[in-house]
C-alpha positions as CSV (number, residue, x, y, z in Angstrom):
1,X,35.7,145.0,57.4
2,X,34.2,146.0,60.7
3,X,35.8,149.0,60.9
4,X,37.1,148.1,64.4
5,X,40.7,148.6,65.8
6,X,42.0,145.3,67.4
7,X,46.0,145.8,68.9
8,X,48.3,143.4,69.2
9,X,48.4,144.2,72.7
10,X,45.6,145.3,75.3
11,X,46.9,148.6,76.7
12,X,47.3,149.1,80.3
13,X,44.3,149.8,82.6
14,X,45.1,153.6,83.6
15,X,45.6,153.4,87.0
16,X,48.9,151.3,86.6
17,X,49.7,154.7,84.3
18,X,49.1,156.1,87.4
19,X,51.1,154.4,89.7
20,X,54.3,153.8,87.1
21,X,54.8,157.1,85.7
22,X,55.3,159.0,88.8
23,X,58.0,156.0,89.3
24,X,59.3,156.8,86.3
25,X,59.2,160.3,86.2
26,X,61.1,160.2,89.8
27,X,63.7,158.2,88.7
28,X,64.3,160.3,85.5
29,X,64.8,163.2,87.4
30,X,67.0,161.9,89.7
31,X,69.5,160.1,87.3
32,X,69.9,163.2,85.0
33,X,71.0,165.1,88.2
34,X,73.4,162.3,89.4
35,X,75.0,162.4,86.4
36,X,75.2,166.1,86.1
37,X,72.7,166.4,83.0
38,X,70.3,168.9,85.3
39,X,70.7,170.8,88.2
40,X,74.3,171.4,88.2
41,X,76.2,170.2,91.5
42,X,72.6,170.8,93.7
43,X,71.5,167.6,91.4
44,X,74.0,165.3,92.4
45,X,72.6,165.3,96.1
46,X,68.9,165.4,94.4
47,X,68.3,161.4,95.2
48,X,69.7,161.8,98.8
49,X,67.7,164.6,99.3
50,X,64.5,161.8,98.0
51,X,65.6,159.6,100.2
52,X,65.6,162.0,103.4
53,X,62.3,163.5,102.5
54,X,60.2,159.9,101.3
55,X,62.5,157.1,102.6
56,X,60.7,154.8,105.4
57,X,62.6,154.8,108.5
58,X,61.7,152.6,111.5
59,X,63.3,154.6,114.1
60,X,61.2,157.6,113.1
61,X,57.7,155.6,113.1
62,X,58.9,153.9,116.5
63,X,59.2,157.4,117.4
64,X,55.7,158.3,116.4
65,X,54.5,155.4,117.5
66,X,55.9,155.8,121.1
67,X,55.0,159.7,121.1
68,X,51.4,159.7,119.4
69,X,52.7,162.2,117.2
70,X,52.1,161.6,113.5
71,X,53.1,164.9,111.1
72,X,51.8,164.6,108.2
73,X,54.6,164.5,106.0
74,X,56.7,161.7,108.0
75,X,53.7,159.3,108.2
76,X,53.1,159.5,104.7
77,X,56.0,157.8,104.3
78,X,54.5,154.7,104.6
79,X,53.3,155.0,101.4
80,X,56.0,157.1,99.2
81,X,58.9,155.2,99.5
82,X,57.7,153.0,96.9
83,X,58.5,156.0,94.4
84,X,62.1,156.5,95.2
85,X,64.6,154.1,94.1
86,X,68.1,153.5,94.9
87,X,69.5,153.8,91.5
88,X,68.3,153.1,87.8
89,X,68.5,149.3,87.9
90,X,66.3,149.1,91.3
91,X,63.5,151.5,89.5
92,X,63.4,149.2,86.2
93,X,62.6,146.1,87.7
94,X,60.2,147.8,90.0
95,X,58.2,149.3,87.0
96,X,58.8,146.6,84.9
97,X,56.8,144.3,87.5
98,X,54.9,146.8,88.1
99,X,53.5,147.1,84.4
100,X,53.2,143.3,84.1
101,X,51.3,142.8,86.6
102,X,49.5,145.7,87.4
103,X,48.0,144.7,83.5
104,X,47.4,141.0,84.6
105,X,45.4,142.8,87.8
106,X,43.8,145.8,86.6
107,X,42.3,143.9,83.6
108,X,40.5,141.8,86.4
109,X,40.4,144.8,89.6
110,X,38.6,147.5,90.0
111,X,40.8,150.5,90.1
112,X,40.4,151.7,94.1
113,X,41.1,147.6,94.0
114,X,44.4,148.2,92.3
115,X,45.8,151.1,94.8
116,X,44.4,149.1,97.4
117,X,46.2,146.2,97.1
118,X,49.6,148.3,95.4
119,X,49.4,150.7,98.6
120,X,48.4,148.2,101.1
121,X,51.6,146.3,100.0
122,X,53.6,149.3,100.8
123,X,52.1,149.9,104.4
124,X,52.3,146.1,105.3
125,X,55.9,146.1,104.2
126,X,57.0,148.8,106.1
127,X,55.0,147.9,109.4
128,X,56.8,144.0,108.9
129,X,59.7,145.2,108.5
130,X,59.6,147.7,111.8
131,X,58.1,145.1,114.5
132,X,60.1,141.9,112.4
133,X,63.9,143.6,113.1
134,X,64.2,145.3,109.8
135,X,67.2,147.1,111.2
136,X,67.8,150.8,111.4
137,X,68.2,151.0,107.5
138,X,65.6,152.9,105.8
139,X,63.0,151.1,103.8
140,X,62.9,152.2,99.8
141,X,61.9,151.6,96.6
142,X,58.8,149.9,95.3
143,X,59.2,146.0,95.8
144,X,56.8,145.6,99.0
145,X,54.2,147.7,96.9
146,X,55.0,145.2,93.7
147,X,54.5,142.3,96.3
148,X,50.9,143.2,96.8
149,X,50.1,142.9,93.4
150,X,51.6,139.7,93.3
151,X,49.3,138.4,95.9
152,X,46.6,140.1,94.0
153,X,47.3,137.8,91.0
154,X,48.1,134.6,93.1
155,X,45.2,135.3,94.2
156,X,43.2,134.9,90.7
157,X,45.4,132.2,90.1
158,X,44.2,130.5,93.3
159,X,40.9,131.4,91.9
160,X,41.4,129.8,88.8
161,X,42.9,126.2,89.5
162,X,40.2,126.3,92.2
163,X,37.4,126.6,89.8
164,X,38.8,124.0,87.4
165,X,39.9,121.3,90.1
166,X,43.6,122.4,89.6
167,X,45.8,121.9,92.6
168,X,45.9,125.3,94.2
169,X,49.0,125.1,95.6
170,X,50.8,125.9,92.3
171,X,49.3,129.1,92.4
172,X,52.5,129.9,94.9
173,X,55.1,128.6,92.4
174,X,56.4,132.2,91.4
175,X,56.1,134.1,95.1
176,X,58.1,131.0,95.9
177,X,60.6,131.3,94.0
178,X,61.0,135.3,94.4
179,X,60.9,134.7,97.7
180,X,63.8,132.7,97.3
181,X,65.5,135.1,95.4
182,X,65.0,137.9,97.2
183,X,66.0,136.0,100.5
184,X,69.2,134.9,98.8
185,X,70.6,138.4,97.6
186,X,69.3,139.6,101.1
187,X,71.7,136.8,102.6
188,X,74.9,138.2,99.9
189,X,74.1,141.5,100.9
190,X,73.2,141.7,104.5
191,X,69.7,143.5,104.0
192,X,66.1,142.3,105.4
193,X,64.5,143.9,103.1
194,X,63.1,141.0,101.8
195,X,60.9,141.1,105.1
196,X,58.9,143.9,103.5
197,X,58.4,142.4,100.2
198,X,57.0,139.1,102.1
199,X,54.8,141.4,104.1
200,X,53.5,142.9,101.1
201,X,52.6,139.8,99.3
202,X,50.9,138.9,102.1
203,X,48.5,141.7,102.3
204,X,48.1,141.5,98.3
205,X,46.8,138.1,98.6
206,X,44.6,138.9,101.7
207,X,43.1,142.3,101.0
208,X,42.3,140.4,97.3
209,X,39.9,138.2,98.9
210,X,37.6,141.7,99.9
211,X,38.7,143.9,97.1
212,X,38.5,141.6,94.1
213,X,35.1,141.6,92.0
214,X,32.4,139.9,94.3
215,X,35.2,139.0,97.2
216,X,33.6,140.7,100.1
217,X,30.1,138.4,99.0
218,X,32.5,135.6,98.8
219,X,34.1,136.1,101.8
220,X,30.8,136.5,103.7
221,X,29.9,133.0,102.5
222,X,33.0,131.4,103.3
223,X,32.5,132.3,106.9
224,X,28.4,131.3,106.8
225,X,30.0,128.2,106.3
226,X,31.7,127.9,109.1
């Protein structure tokens, strides 16, 4: 024997660590207090005071916009109301996409690649979602973030049926049909929401083509051809 450990599963690269447990950790906290487990009757308003303090809200960046005032902690929002959730069921699915394919990216990625694509999600999101008529409702929870990285791995899978004569276009089968999804629960319940997830796909699969290993030298080719 070699001596070697093989696992039955790769672990996960550390910066999705980084980006889920804080997630996580957040929505921990928070449902202990809403239940009344921690913090006594302050920790039943604990997520509402989450969502005052990290929630995106368009009114208040319209605001900055209009003023060319940016504090620091309201323009930061851009990028932490992807750690806030709405309840314990939205903060699952967020880190259970997020661990699936932050692993699928970040074995591939560079780690800056990884945030770059997770937190340009977030931003694009939240811009689309303020100049597309998002509605005065404030923007949270980590889907537009998730979105990025499900450009990133259309991306590889564009890469992939490229570079074996595959039809590309089947590289969009699953941000089709989440976009279907998400559009169709957005319809039930009256949110655009699913504005910023679109958004954030969008700028996944775009930054990917500068941020993914060699892109920016692939990039510059593709426009010498032109």
């Amino acid at each position: 024997m070699s001596g070697e450990h093989n696992g039955a599963v790769n672990p996960l690269p550390p910066v999705v660590w980084a980006l889920a447990l804080p997630v996580i950790a957040m929505e921990v906290v928070l449902w202990l207090g809403q239940n009344g487990i921690v913090g006594g009757a302050e920790g039943i308003g604990w997520r509402l005071e989450a969502f005052e303090r990290f929630a995106f809200s368009p009114g208040m960046f319209e605001w900055m916009w209009e003023n060319r005032r940016w504090p620091l902690g309201d323009a930061a929002r851009v990028v932490t109301y992807p750690f806030v959730h709405l309840g314990f069921g939205h903060a699952v699915f967020v880190v259970m996409f997020l661990l699936a394919l932050g692993k699928m990216v970040g074995e591939v990625f560079r780690p800056w690649a990884v945030l770059a694509v997770f937190f340009g999600g977030a931003v694009a999101g939240a811009l689309a979602y303020t100049g597309l008529g998002g509605g005065p409702q404030a923007l949270i929870g980590g889907y537009p973030a998730v979105f990025g990285l499900i450009g990133a791995f259309t991306y590889l899978l564009w890469l992939r049926l490229g570079a074996t004569g595959g039809n590309r276009l089947r590289a969009f089968g699953l941000i089709a049909a989440l976009v279907a999804i998400r559009v169709s629960f957005g319809l039930m319940l009256g949110g655009n929401d699913w504005i910023a997830d679109i958004a954030g796909f969008g700028a996944g699969f775009a930054l990917s083509f500068v941020v993914s290993p060699g892109g920016a030298a692939r990039m510059l080719a593709l426009l010498r051809q032109r």
